[in-house]
C-alpha positions as a Python dict, from the first residue, in 0.01 Angstrom:
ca = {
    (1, 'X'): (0, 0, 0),
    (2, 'X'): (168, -321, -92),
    (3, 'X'): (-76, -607, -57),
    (4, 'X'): (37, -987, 26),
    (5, 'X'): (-158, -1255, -117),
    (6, 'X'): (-149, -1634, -102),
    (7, 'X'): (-366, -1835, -325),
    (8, 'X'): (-478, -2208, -171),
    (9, 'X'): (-686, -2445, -335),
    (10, 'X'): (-927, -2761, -100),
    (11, 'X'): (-819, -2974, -382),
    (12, 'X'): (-529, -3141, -453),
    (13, 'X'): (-455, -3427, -690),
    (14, 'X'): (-75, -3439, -620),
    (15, 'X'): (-106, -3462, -252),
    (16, 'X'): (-425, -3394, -70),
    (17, 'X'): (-519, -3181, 193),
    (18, 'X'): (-91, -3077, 129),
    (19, 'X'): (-173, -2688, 223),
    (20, 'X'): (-355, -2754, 537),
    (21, 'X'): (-100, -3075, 634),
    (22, 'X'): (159, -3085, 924),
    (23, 'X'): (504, -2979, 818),
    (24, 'X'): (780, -2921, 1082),
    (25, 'X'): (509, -2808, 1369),
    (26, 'X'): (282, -2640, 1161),
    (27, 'X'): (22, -2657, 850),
    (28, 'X'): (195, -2594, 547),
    (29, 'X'): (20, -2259, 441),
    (30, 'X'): (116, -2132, 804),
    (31, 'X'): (466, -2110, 664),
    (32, 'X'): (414, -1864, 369),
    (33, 'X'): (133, -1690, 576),
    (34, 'X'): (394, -1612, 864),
    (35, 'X'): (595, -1480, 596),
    (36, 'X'): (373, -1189, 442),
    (37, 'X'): (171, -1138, 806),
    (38, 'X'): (521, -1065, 960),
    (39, 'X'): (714, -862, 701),
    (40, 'X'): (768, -503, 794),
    (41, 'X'): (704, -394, 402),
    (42, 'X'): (360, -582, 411),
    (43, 'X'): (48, -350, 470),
    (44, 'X'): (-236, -597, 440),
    (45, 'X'): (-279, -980, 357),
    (46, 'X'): (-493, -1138, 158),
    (47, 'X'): (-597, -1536, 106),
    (48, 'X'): (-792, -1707, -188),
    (49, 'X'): (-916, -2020, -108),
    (50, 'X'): (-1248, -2218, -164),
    (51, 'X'): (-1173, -2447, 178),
    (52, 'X'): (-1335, -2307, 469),
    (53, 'X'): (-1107, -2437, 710),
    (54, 'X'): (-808, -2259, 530),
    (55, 'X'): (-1005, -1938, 539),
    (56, 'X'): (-1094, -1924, 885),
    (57, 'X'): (-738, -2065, 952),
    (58, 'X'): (-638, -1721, 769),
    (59, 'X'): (-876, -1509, 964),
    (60, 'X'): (-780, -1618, 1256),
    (61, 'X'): (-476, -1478, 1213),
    (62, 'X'): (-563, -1118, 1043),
    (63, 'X'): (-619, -1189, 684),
    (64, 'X'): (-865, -954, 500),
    (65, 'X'): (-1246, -1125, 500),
    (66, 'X'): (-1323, -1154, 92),
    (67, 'X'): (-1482, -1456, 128),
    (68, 'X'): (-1465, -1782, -15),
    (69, 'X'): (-1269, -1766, -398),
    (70, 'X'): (-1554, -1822, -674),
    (71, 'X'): (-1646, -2183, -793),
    (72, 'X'): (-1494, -2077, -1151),
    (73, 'X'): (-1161, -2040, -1004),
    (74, 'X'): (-1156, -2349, -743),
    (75, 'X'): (-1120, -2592, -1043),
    (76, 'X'): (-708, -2710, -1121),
    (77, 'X'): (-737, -2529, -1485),
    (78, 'X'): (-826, -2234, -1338),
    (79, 'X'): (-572, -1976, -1411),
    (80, 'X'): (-338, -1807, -1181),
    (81, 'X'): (-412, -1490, -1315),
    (82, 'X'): (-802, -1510, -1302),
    (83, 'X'): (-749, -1579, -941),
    (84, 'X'): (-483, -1280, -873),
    (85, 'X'): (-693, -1065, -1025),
    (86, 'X'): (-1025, -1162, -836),
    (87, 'X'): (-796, -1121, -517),
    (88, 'X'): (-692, -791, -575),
    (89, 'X'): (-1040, -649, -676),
    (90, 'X'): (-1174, -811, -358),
    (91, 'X'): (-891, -674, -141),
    (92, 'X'): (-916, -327, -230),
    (93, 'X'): (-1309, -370, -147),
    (94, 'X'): (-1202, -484, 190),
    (95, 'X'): (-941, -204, 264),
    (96, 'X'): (-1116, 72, 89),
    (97, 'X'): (-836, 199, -90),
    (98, 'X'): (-592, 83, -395),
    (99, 'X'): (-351, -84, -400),
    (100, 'X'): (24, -50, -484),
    (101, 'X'): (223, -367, -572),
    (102, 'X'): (97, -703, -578),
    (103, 'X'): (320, -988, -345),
    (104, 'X'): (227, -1354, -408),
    (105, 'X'): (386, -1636, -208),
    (106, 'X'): (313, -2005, -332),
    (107, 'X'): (201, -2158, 18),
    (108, 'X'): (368, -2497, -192),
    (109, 'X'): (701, -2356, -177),
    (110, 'X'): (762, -2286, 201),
    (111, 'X'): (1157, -2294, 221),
    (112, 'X'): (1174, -1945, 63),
    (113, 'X'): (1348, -1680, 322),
    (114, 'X'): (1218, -1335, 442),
    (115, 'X'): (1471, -1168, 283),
    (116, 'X'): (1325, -1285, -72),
    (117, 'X'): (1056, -1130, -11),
    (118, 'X'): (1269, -790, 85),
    (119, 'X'): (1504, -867, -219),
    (120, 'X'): (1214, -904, -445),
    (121, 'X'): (1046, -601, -371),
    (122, 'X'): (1315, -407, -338),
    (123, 'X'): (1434, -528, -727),
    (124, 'X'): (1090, -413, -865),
    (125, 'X'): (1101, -62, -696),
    (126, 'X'): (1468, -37, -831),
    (127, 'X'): (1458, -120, -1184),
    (128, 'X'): (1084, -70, -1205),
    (129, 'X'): (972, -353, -1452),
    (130, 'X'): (582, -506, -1511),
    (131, 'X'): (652, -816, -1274),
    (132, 'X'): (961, -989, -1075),
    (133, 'X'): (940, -1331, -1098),
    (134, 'X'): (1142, -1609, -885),
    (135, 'X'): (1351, -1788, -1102),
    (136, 'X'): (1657, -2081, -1017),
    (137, 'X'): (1958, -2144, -1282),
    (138, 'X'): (1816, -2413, -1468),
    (139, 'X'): (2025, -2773, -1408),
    (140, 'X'): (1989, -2862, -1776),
    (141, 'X'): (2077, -2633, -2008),
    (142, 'X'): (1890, -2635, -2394),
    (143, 'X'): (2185, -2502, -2568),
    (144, 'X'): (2413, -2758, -2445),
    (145, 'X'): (2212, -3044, -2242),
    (146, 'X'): (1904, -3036, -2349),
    (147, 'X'): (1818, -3237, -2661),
    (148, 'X'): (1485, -3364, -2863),
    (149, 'X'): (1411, -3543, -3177),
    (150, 'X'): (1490, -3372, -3527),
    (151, 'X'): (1256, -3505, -3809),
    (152, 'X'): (1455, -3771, -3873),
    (153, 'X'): (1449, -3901, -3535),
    (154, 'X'): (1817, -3830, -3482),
    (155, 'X'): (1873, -3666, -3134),
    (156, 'X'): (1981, -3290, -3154),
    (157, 'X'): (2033, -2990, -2902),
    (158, 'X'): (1749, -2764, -2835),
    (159, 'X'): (1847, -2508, -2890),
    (160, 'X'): (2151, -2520, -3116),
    (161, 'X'): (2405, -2226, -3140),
    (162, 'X'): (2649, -2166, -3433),
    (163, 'X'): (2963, -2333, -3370),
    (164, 'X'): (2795, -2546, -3096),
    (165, 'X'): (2830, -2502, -2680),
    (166, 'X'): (3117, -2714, -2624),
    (167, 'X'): (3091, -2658, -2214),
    (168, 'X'): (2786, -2558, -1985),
    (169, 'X'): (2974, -2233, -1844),
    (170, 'X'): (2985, -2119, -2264),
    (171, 'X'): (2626, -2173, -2291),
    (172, 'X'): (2336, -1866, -2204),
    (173, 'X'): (2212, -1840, -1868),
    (174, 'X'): (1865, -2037, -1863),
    (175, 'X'): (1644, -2007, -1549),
    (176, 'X'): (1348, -2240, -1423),
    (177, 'X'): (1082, -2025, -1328),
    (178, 'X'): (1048, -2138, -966),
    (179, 'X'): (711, -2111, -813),
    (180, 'X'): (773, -1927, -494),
    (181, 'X'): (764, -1523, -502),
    (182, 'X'): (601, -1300, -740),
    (183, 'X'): (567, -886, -725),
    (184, 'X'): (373, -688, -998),
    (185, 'X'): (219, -402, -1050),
    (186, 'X'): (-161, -408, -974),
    (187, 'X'): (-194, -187, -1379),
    (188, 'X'): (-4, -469, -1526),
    (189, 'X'): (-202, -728, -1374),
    (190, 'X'): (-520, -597, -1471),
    (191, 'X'): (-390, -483, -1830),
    (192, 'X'): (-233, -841, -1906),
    (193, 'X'): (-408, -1126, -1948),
    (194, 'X'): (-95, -1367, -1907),
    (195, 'X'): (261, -1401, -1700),
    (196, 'X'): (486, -1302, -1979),
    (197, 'X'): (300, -1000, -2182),
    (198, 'X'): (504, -722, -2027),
    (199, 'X'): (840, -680, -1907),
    (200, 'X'): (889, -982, -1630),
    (201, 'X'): (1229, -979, -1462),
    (202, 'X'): (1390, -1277, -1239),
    (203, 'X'): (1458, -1211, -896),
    (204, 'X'): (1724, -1555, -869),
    (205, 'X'): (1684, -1783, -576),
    (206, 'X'): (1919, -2049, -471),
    (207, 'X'): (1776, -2409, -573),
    (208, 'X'): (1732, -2514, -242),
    (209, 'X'): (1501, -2231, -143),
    (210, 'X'): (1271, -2319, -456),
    (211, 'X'): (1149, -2675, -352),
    (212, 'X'): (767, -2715, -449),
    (213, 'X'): (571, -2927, -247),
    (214, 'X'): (387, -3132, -519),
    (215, 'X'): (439, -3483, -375),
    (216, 'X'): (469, -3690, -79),
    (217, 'X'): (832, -3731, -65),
    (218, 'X'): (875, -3342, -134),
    (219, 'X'): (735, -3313, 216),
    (220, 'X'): (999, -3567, 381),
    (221, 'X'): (1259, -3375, 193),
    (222, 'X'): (1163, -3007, 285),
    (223, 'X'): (1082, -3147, 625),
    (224, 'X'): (1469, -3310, 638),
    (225, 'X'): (1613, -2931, 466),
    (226, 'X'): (1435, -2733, 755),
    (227, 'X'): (1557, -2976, 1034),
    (228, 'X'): (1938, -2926, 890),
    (229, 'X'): (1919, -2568, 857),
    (230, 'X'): (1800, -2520, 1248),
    (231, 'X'): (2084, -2732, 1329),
    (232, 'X'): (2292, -2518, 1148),
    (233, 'X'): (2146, -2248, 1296),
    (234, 'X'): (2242, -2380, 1668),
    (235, 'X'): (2602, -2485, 1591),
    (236, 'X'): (2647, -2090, 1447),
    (237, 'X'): (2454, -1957, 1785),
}
């Protein structure tokens, strides 16, 4: 049983009402929801919300019925984790049964592709580890790019190495963590009280499939990516 969640929050101090707002021809949460609802490796879906309307928007189209989220994880410090964990104790309520492996999609981050989803999975079942988390090759790089003040005030590199990074393709590989997909194992989740306790892999995205909606403009922009990659689409067909 491999369980597909989505957590939404009514509030939002970067851009309100974002997960319930127009993007392309439909609300924004529609596009991760599609996702999960329509993947062959999905069993069930779940959403955690404390806005009605996003619930019954979710029911509507065959979520599980938990109810609304608890008032102690609607706040903006509530963790991730609480909320993943109140999700999955609630789900397996609904279904009657346990669950397998844990899927979150970030409803803000709605340019990922179906086969991240497939690719993600498929990398936890293969190499087996706590948690795969999406991750993008960082732009700036903290042992060569990156720098911050010594205590002297003087400007140095991060992270510096012996010899020093004279070239960004010499330096380590450093990844953002990108806030889009997420599969975990339902024991780590409950034994773990934080992301990066166990043994958390990256699944790598491109950077263009990693765009969080935590502004306005973000919406023009994703809006302006998905209209370009449908004309694409039509010049290929």
């Amino acid at each position: 049983m491999i369980l597909g969640h989505i957590g939404v929050r009514a509030g939002s101090k970067g851009v309100k009402g974002k997960n319930m707002r127009e993007l392309h021809g439909k609300p924004l949460l529609q596009w991760s929801l599609d996702q999960l609802i329509d993947h062959p490796l999905i069993d069930a879906v779940v959403v955690s919300t404390d806005g009605q309307e996003m619930y019954d928007f979710a029911i509507a189209r065959g979520t599980l019925d938990i109810g609304l989220r608890p008032a102690e994880l609607a706040s903006d410090t509530a963790s991730k984790w609480d909320v993943w964990r109140h999700a999955l104790d609630a789900a397996e309520t609904a279904l009657g049964q346990t669950v397998d492996l844990f899927v979150d999609l970030d409803a803000t981050s709605p340019l990922r592709d179906p086969s991240d989803i497939t690719n993600a999975i498929e990398l936890f079942q293969t190499e087996k580890p706590d948690m795969v988390m999406s991750c993008t090759e960082a732009k700036k790089n903290p042992y060569f790019n990156l720098v911050e003040l010594d205590e002297n005030g003087s400007l140095q590199v991060s992270k510096p190495l012996p010899g020093n990074v004279v070239a960004r393709q010499l330096a380590p590989v450093v990844y953002e963590h990108a806030a889009s997909t997420y599969v975990l194992s339902p024991a780590y989740l409950r034994r773990a009280g934080f992301l990066y306790e166990g043994h958390v892999i990256p699944y790598e995205m491109p950077a263009e499939r990693c765009i969080d909606i935590d502004a306005e403009d973000d919406f023009d922009y994703v809006d302006w990516l998905m209209t370009r990659k449908l004309n694409k689409e039509r010049e290929n067909a």
